[in-house]
C-alpha positions as CSV (number, residue, x, y, z in Angstrom):
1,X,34.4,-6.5,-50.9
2,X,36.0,-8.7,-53.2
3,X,39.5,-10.3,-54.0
4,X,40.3,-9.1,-57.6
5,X,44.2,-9.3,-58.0
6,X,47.0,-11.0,-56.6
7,X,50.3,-9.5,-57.0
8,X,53.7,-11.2,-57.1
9,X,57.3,-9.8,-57.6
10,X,59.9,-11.9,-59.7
11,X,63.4,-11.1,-61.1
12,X,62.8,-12.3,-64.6
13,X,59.3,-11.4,-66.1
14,X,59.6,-13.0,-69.5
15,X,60.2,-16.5,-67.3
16,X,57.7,-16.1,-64.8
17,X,55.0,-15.0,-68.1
18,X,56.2,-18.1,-69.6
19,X,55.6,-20.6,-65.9
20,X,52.6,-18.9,-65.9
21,X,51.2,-19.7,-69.4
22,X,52.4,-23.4,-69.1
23,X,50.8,-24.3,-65.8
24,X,48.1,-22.5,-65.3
25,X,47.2,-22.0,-69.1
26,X,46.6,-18.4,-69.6
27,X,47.6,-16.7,-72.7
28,X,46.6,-12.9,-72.8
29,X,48.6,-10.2,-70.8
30,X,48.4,-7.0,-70.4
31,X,51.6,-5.1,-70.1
32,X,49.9,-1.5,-67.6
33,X,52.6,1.6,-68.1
34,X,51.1,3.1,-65.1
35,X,53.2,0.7,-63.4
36,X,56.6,2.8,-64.6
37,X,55.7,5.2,-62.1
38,X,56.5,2.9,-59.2
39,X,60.3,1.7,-61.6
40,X,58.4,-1.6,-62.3
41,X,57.2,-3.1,-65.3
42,X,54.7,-5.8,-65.2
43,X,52.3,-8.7,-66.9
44,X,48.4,-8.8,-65.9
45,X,46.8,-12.2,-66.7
46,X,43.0,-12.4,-66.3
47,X,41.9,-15.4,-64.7
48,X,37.9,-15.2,-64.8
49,X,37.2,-12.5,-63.1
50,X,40.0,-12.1,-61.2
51,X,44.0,-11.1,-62.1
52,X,46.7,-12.5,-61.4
53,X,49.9,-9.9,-61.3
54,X,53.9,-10.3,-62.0
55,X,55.5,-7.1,-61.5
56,X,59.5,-6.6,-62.1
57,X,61.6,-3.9,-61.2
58,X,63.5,-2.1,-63.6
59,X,65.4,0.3,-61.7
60,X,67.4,0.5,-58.7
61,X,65.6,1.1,-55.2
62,X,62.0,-0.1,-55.9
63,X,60.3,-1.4,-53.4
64,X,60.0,-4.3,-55.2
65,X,63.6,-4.9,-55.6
66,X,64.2,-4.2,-51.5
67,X,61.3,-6.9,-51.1
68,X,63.4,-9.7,-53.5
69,X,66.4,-9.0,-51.2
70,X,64.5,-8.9,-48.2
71,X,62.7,-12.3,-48.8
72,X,65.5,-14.0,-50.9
73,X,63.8,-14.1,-54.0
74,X,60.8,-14.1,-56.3
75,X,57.7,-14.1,-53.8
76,X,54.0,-12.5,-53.0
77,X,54.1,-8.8,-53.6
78,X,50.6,-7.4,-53.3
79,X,46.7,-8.0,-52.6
80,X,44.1,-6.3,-54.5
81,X,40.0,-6.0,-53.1
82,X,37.5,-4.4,-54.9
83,X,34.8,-2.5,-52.9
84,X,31.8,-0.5,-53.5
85,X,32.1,2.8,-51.2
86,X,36.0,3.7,-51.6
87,X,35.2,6.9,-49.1
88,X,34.4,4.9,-46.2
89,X,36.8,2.3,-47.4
90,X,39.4,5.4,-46.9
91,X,37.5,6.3,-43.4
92,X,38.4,3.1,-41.7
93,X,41.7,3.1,-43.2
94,X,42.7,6.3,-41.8
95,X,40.7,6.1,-38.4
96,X,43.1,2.6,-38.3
97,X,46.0,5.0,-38.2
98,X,47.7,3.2,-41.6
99,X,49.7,5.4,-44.0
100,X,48.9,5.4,-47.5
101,X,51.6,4.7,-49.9
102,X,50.3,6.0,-52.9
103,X,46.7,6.9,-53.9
104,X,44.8,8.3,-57.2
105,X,41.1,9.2,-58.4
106,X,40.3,9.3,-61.5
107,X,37.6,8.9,-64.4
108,X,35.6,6.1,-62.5
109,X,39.2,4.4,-60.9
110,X,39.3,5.0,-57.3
111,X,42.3,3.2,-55.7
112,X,44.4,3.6,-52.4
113,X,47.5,1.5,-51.4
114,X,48.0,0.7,-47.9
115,X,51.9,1.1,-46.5
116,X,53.0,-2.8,-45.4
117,X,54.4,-1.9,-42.4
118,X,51.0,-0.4,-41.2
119,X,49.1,-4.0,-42.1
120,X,51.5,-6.6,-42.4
121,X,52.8,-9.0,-44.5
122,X,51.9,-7.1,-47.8
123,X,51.3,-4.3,-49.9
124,X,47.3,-3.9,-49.8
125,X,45.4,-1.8,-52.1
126,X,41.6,-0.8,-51.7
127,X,39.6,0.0,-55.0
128,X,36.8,0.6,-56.6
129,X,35.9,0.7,-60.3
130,X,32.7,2.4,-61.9
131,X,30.8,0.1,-62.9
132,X,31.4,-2.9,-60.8
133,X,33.0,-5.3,-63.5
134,X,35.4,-2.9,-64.8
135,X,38.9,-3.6,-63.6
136,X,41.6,-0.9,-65.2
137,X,44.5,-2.8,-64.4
138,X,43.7,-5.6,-66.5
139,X,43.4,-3.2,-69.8
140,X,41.1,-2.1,-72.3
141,X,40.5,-5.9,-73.6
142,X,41.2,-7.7,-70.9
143,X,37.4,-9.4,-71.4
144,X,38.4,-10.5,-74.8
145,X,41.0,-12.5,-74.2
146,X,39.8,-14.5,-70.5
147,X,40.7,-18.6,-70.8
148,X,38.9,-20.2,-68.1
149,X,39.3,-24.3,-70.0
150,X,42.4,-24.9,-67.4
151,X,41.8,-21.8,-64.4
152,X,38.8,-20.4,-63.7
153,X,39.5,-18.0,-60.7
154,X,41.6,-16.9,-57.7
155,X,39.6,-17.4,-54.7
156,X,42.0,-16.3,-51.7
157,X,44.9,-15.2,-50.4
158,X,47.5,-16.2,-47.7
159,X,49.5,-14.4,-45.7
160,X,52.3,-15.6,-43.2
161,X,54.3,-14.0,-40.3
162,X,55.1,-14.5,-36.6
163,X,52.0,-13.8,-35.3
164,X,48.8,-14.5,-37.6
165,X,46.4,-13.6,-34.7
166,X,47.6,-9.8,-34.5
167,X,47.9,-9.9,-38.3
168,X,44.2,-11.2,-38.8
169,X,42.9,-8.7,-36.7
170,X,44.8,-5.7,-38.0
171,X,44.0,-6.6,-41.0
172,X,40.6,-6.9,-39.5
173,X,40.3,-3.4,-38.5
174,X,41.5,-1.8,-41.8
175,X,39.2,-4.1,-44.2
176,X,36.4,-3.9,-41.7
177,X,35.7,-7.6,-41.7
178,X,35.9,-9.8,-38.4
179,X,38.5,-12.9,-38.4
180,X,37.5,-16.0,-37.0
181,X,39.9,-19.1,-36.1
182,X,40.5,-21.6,-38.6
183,X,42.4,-25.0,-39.3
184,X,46.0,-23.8,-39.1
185,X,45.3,-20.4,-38.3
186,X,42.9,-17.7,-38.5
187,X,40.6,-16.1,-41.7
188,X,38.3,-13.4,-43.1
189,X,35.8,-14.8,-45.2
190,X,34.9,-11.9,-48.7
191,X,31.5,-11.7,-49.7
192,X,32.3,-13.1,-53.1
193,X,33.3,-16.9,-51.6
194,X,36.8,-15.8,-51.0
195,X,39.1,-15.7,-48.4
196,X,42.0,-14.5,-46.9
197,X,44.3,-16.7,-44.0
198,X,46.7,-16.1,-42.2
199,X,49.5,-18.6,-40.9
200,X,52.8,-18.9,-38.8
201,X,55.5,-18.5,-41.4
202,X,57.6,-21.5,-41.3
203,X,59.5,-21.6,-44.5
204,X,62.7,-19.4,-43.4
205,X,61.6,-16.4,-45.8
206,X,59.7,-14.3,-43.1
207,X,56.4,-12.1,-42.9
208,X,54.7,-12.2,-46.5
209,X,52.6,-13.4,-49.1
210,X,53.3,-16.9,-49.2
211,X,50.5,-18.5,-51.2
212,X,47.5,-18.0,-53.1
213,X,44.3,-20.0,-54.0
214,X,43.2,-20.9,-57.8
215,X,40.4,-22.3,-59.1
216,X,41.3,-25.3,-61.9
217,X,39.1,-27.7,-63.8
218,X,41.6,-30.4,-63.8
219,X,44.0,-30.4,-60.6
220,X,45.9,-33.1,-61.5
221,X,46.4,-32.2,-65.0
222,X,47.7,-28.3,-63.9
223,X,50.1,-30.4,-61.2
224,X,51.5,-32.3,-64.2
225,X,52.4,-29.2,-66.0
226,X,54.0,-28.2,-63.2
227,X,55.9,-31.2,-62.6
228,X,57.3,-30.7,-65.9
229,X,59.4,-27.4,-65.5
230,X,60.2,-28.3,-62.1
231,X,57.5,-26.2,-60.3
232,X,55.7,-28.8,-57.8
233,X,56.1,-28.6,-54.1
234,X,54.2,-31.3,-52.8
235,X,50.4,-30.7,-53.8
236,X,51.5,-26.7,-54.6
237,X,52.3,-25.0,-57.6
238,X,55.1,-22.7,-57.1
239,X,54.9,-19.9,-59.4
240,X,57.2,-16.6,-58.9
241,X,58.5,-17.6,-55.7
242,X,55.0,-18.2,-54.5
243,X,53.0,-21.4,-53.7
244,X,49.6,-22.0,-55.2
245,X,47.1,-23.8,-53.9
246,X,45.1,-25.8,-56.4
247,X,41.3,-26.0,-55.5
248,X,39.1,-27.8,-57.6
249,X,36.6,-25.5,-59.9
């Protein structure tokens, strides 16, 4: 299991493209249709290996749209793994008792998203892609167009509500990994180096995604872009609502 895409929501997608180019200096993105379905439209950047997601919704009574009013504003939306075996993936998930929201199999894309309320804090999707490095949400030339001279990867994920230990461990059960304690709150470690954390939310916007993890070559340098357009939060980034840790590639 891997960490392959962070998803977050934002009311203006051509301004959270552009934050996104400028701090973190991507360039390529993919614009998926399939996202229509769900009354969004959206931008995937690669970053490495990984992607980084800004969906938008463009009709009334999304679920992105209730989640902007819900939590006041642009924010964390979604989080992506990767696994190898989506059928027991899909075992645990049910034997967990959590609904599925929405779920498809098709020509080597296997993917099945978990309904929030059942895990907390965000939408989760569980996937898996044949071969290993494909990723279909990225596009058809995703590889082509990866810029890793300013961020080289996300490597985790954190989520906030009123009680991380109940989170952790439901989301525990459902991924089939075992949280243990950490500084500030508690974690699952991912086979790839990543990790996901979960914390007591204490920024007045509630359960949710509040901040993600990204590899950069030059900290300082992507916290000086920020700086520019107005985007630093003490050492975070905050991109779409959503604070970014900077860790050093």
């Amino acid at each position: 299991m891997r960490l392959r895409q962070i998803a977050l929501v934002g009311e203006d997608l051509t301004a959270a493209e552009a934050d996104i180019r400028a701090v973190l200096g991507l360039d390529y993105a993919y614009d998926d249709p399939g996202v229509g379905a769900f009354g969004l439209r959206n931008a995937v950047f690669p970053v490495g290996e990984t992607f980084l997601e800004v969906v938008s919704p463009k009709q009334e009574g999304t679920t992105a749209g209730r989640l902007l009013e819900k939590r006041g504003g642009d924010g964390g939306y979604m989080v992506i793994f990767q696994v190898r075996d989506i059928a027991e993936a899909r075992e645990r998930i049910a034997k967990a008792g959590a609904r599925t929201v929405a779920q498809a199999d098709r020509d080597g894309v296997h993917m099945t998203h978990i309904h929030p309320r059942d895990i907390g804090g965000a939408i989760v999707s569980v996937d898996q892609m044949e071969p290993w490095e494909r990723w279909e949400w990225g596009g058809p030339v995703w590889r082509d167009n990866v810029r890793i001279d300013t961020s080289v990867g996300i490597t985790g994920a954190e989520l906030q509500g009123d009680d991380p230990a109940a989170m952790a461990r439901r989301w525990g059960e459902i991924l089939g990994r075992t949280p243990e304690p950490a500084e500030g709150g508690w974690r699952i470690g991912l086979e790839d180096g990543g990790e996901v954390r979960f914390v007591t939310a204490a920024d007045g916007r509630g359960e949710g995604l509040g901040r993600f993890d990204v590899a950069v070559r030059d900290p300082a340098a992507v916290r000086a872009a920020a700086k520019a357009r107005g985007l630093l939060q003490g050492d975070d980034v905050i991109l779409s609502g959503t604070r970014v840790r900077l860790v050093q590639a």
